[in-house]
N, C-alpha and C positions, 0 to 999 in steps of 0.2 A: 367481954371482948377486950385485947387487950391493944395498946396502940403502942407504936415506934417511932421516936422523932427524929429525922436528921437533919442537916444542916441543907438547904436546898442549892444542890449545884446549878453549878451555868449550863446553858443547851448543851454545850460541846461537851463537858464533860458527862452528862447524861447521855447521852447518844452511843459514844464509848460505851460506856458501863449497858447500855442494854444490847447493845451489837455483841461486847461479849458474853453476856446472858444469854443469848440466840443463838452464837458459834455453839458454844459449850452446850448448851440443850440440843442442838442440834448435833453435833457430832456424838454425842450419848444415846439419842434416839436412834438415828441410823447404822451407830455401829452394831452389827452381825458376825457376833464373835464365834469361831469353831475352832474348840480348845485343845482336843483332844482326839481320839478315834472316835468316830462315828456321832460326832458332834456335841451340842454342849449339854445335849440329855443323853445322851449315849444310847440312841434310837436312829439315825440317820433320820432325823427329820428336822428341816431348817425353817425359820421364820418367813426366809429372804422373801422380797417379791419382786415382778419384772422382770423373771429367767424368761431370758428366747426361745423358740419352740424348734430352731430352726440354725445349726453352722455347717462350717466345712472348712477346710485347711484355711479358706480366706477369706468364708465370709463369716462376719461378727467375731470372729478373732480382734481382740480388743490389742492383746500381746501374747507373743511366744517367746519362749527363750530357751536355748538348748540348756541341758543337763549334765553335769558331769560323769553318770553313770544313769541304770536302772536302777531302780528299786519300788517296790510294793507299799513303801508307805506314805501316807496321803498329807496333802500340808495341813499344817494347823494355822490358824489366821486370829492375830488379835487387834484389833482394828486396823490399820493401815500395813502391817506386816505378816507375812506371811514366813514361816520357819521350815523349812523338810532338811528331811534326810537325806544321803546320797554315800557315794565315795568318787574321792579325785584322786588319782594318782596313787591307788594304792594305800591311800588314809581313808579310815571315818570321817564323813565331813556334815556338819552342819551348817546351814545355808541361811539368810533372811533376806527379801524380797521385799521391796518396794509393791504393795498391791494395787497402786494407780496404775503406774507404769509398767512394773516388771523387774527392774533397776535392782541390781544386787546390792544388798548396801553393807551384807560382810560376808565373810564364813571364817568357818573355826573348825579344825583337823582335831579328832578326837582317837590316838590310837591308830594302830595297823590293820587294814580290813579284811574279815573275815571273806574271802569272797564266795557267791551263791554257789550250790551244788546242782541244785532243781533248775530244769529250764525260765521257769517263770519265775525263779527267787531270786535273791542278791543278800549279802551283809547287813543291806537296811533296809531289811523290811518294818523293824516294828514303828510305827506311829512316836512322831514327837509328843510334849505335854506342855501347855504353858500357864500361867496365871496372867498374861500381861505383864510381868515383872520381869522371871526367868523363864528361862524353855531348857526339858529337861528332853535328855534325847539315850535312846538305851540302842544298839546295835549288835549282831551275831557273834563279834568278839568278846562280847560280856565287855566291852565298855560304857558307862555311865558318865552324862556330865552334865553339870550343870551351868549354863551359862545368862549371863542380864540381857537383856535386852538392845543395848549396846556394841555386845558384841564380845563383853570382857569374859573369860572363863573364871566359874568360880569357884568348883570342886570337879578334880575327875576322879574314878577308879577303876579296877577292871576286877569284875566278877569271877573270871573265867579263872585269874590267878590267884585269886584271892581265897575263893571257897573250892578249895583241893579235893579230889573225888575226880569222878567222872561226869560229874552235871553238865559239864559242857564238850565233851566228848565225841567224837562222829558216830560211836554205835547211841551214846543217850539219845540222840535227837539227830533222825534218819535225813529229815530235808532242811531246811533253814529258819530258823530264827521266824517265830510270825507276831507272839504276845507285845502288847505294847504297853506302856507304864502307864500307871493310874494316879492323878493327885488325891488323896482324901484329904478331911481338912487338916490334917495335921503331919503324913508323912506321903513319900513316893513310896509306890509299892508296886513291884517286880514277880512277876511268876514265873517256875522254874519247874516244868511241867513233862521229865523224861521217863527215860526207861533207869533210873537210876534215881541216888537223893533227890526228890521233890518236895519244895517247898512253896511257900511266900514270903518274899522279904521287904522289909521298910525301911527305908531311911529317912534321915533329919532330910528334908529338903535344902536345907539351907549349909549343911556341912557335910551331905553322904555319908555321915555316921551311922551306924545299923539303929533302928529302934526296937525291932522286934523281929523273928523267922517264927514263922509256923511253919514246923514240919507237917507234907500232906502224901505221906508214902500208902499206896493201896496198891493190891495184891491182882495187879489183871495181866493179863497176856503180854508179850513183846510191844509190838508197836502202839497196842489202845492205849499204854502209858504217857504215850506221847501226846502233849495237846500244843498249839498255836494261835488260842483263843487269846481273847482278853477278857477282865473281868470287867465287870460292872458293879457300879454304887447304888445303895439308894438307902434313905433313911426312914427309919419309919419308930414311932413313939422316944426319937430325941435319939434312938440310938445309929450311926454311923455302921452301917454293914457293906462286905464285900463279899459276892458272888465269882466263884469260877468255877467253870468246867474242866474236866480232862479226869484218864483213866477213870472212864466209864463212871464216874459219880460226879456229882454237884455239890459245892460243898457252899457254907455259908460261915464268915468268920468277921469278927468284932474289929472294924477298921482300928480303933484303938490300940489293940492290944495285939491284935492275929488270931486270939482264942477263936476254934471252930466253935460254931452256934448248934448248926446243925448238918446230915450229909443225907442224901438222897443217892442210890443206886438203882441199878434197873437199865441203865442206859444204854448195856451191851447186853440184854441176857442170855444171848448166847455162847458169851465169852470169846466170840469171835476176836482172832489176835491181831486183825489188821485194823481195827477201828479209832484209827486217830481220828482227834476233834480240829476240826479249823472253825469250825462255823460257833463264834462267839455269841453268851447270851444276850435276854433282851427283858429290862425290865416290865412289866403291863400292870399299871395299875398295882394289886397286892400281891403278881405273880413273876415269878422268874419262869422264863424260857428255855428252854433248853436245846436245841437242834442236836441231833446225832446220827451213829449206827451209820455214816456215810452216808445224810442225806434222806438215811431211809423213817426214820421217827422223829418224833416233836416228844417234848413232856411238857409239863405244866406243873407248877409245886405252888407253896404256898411261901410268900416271903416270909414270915415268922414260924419258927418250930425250934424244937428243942433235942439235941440225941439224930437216932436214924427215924428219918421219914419217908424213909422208901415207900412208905404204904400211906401212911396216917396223912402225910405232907399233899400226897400228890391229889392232883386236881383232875387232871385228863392226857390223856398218851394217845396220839393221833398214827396213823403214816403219812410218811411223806414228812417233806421239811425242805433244808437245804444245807446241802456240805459245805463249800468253802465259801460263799455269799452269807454273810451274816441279815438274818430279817431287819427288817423294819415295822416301829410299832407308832400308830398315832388314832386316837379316840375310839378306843375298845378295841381295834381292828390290828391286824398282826401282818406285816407281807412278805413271804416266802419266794425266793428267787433261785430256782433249780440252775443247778450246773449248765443243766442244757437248754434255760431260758424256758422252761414251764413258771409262771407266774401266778402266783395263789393269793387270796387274799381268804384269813382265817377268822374267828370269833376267837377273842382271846380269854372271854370268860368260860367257852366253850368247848374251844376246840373242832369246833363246827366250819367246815370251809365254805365259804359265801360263794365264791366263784375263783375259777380258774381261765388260764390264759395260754397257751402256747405262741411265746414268739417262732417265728417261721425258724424252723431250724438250719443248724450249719455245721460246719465240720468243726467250727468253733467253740470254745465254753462262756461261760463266763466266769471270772471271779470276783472282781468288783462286789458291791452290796447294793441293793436296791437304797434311793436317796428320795425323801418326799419333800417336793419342796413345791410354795405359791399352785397348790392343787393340781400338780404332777406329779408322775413317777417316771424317775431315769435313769435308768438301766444301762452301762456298758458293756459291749463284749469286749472278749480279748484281740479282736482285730481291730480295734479304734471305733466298730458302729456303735454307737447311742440310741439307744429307743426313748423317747420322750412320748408319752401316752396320760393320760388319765382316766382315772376309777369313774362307770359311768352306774345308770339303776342295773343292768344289766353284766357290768363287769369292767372289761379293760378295754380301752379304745384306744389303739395309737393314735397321733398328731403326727409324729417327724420320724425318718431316720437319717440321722448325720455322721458322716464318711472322717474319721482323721484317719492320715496314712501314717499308721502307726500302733506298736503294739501296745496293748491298756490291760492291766491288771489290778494299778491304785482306785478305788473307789471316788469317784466324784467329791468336791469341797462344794455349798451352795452358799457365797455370802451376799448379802450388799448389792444383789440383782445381777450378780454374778457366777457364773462355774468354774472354777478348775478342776484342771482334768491334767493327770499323771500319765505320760506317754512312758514311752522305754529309753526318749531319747529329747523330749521338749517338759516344758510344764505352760499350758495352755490357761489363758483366761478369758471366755467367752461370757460376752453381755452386748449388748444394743452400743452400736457406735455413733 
C-alpha cells in the first residue's frame, strides 16, 4: 500500500478544496450529454431520469423561446449548452442556448441559405456535432463550419462550390438535405448520397481540410439513389467502422481511411425507382439495422464481413420497419415507429416481433424517432401531440398525451431530467418546475 503526505491545511482551506471536489464530481455525474443525432450511442436512448409524464403549452414548460426559422434538426446539448441549427434572415445560422434558462448566448451566420423545398423540410435539417470543444454544423447549402464553443468561427467551406458536378443539384437530391455529420475519432465525415457522384468524405476537424473520399456510386433506379440517412459508428476488435445506408445497399468502410469493408444488397429487390432511404441505421449489439423499401422491410447483417454479403452477411429480413422515424435500440430489443404511429417492438437477435401497438390514428404522420428514456417511450406527431407510454409484459401502455400548438417534425433531445422539443416556430424545454 502506498501512502501520500501532505502539508495539513487549515479548516477553511480544506473545506474549499472539498466543496470543489463535490462541485466538480458532481457537475461530471449529472451532466447528460447528447452530442450528436440520435444521441451519444447513436440509438435514441438517454440515461436521463425525472422526465414528466405529463405538459402542455404552460404547464411544465420550464422555458420557451421563439426560432428564427424551421427546421428538422434536433439540438445537441453539452453540458450546460445547447447548439441547433436554423436560418435568420436569409443566412445559415448557428445558435447556442443557455440550458438552465434558455438565454441565447450567441449565434454565427454560416453562408446564404439554401431554403426548403418539401413542406416539412428547411436548409437545416441535418443535425449539429459537438465534442464539447467545437460544434460542427453541415446545412443544404453544402456549407460546413466549424465553430468553439465560444462562439468564435474556426474554419468554414462550402461543399456545394467546391466539389463541381452535380452532387448538389435539385434533380441529385429531389427534397432536402436530411444526412447529418458524424465525429469519428479522428475526422468529420459527411455523406453525399444522390442520384449523381456519391461518396463519403472526411475532414481534419480542426482545419476542414479533406482527409479522405470514398467513392460509393451504385447502379439503381432514379430516386433509390437518393438517401437522407445518417451513418452510424461502432468499433469492434480496435477497429473504428462507419455504416451507411442508401441506393438500396449498406455499406461498411474503415473510419480511418474510407476503404469499403464490406456491402450488403437486397434492399430494394425489386428495383423499385422510388425507394429513397430516410430511415437511418441502428447499431444492435454485433448487428447493423437496416430499415428500407419505404417502410416496408428490416434487414439485419452482421457487423464484420469482408467483399459482398448480401447473402453470407445477413442475419434475418423481416417486414414491416419504419421509413422516416429512424428505430430505437436498447437491451436486445429494437423499436420501430411507423409513419402512421404503428409501434413495434422487435428481437434484434431475431427479427422476431415481441408485440405491437397502434397509436389511435390521425390524418397525421409522424417523423420524429421514437426516444427511450427513464423507462418510457416518446413518441411525437407532426401536429405537436407526444405520446409518452411505456413497454409493459404484454406490450405498450400509454401514460399521457401532451398537446403543444405547434407543428413538430425534429425528434425529441432527453437531458438532465429534461425534454426538448423542436417546434416549427419555438424550441421547448420541458421538466418539473
Amino acid at each position: 500500500m502506498s501512502y501520500f503526505i501532505i502539508a495539513k491545511p487549515n479548516n477553511m482551506l480544506m473545506k474549499t478544496i472539498l466543496l470543489v471536489l463535490f462541485l466538480a464530481g458532481s457537475l461530471h455525474a449529472s451532466a447528460q450529454n447528447w452530442p450528436n443525432w440520435r444521441g451519444p450511442d447513436q440509438n435514441g436512448v438517454s440515461s436521463a431520469t425525472g422526465i414528466v409524464d405529463s405538459w402542455s403549452e404552460t404547464k411544465n414548460v420550464l422555458w420557451k423561446i421563439p426560432l428564427t426559422d424551421r427546421g428538422g434538426s434536433t439540438p445537441v446539448v453539452w453540458g450546460n449548452r445547447i447548439f441547433l441549427t436554423a436560418a435568420e434572415a436569409g443566412k445559415n445560422t448557428v445558435h447556442a442556448y443557455d440550458k438552465t434558462t434558455g438565454k441565447e448566448l450567441w449565434k454565427v451566420h454560416v453562408g446564404k441559405q439554401d431554403p426548403g423545398e418539401h413542406k416539412k423540410g428547411s436548409g437545416a435539417n441535418p443535425s449539429a456535432v459537438t465534442d464539447g470543444k467545437h460544434v460542427w454544423a453541415y446545412f443544404k447549402s453544402g456549407d460546413v463550419t466549424c465553430i468553439d464553443v465560444a462562439g468564435k468561427t474556426v474554419w468554414t467551406r462550402n461543399l456545394a462550390k467546391e466539389l463541381e458536378g452535380d452532387s448538389y443539384s435539385d434533380d441529385a437530391l429531389w427534397w432536402d438535405l436530411g444526412t447529418s455529420p458524424i465525429l469519428t475519432k479522428s475526422h468529420l465525415v459527411i455523406t453525399v448520397m444522390v442520384s449523381g457522384p456519391s461518396f463519403l468524405l472526411a475532414l481534419d476537424p480542426k482545419t476542414g481540410k479533406k482527409a479522405w473520399r470514398a467513392e460509393r456510386n451504385l447502379d439503381v433506379n432514379d430516386e433509390s439513389n437518393q438517401s437522407y440517412t445518417t451513418p452510424v459508428l461502432a468499433e469492434k476488435d480496435g477497429k473504428e467502422m462507419i455504416f451507411t445506408v442508401g441506393a438500396d445497399y449498406i455499406t461498411a468502410h474503415d473510419a480511418a481511411t474510407g476503404k469499403e469493408l464490406w456491402r450488403a444488397g437486397g434492399l430494394n429487390p425489386t428495383n423499385h425507382q422510388y425507394f429513397r432511404l430516410i430511415s437511418s441505421p441502428v447499431i444492435a449489439g454485433d448487428l447493423v439495422i437496416a430499415p428500407h423499401a419505404r417502410g416496408k422491410n428490416t434487414m439485419a447483417f452482421k457487423m464484420m464481413g469482408e467483399g459482398d454479403v448480401t447473402t453470407s452477411g445477413l442475419v434475418w429480413n423481416k417486414d414491416g420497419g419504419s421509413d422516416v422515424p429512424s428505430p430505437a435500440y436498447q437491451d436486445g430489443k429494437l423499436y420501430f415507429l411507423g409513419d402512421k404511429g404503428y409501434l413495434s417492438c422487435v428481437d434484434a437477435a431475431t427479427g422476431e416481433e415481441k408485440w405491437g401497438h397502434q397509436i389511435k390514428k390521425s390524418s397525421k404522420a409522424y417523423s420524429a424517432s421514437p426516444v427511450l428514456v427513464d423507462g418510457k417511450i416518446v413518441l411525437l406527431r407532426e401536429d405537436g401531440l407526444a405520446i409518452v407510454g411505456q413497454e409493459t409484459d404484454s406490450g405498450f401502455e400509454e401514460i399521457s398525451q401532451n398537446q403543444l400548438d405547434a407543428a413538430t417534425y425534429a425528434t425529441p433531445v432527453a437531458t438532465d431530467g429534461t425534454l426538448l422539443i423542436r417546434s416549427n416556430g419555438h424550441l421547448y424545454c420541458i421538466g418539473k418546475k
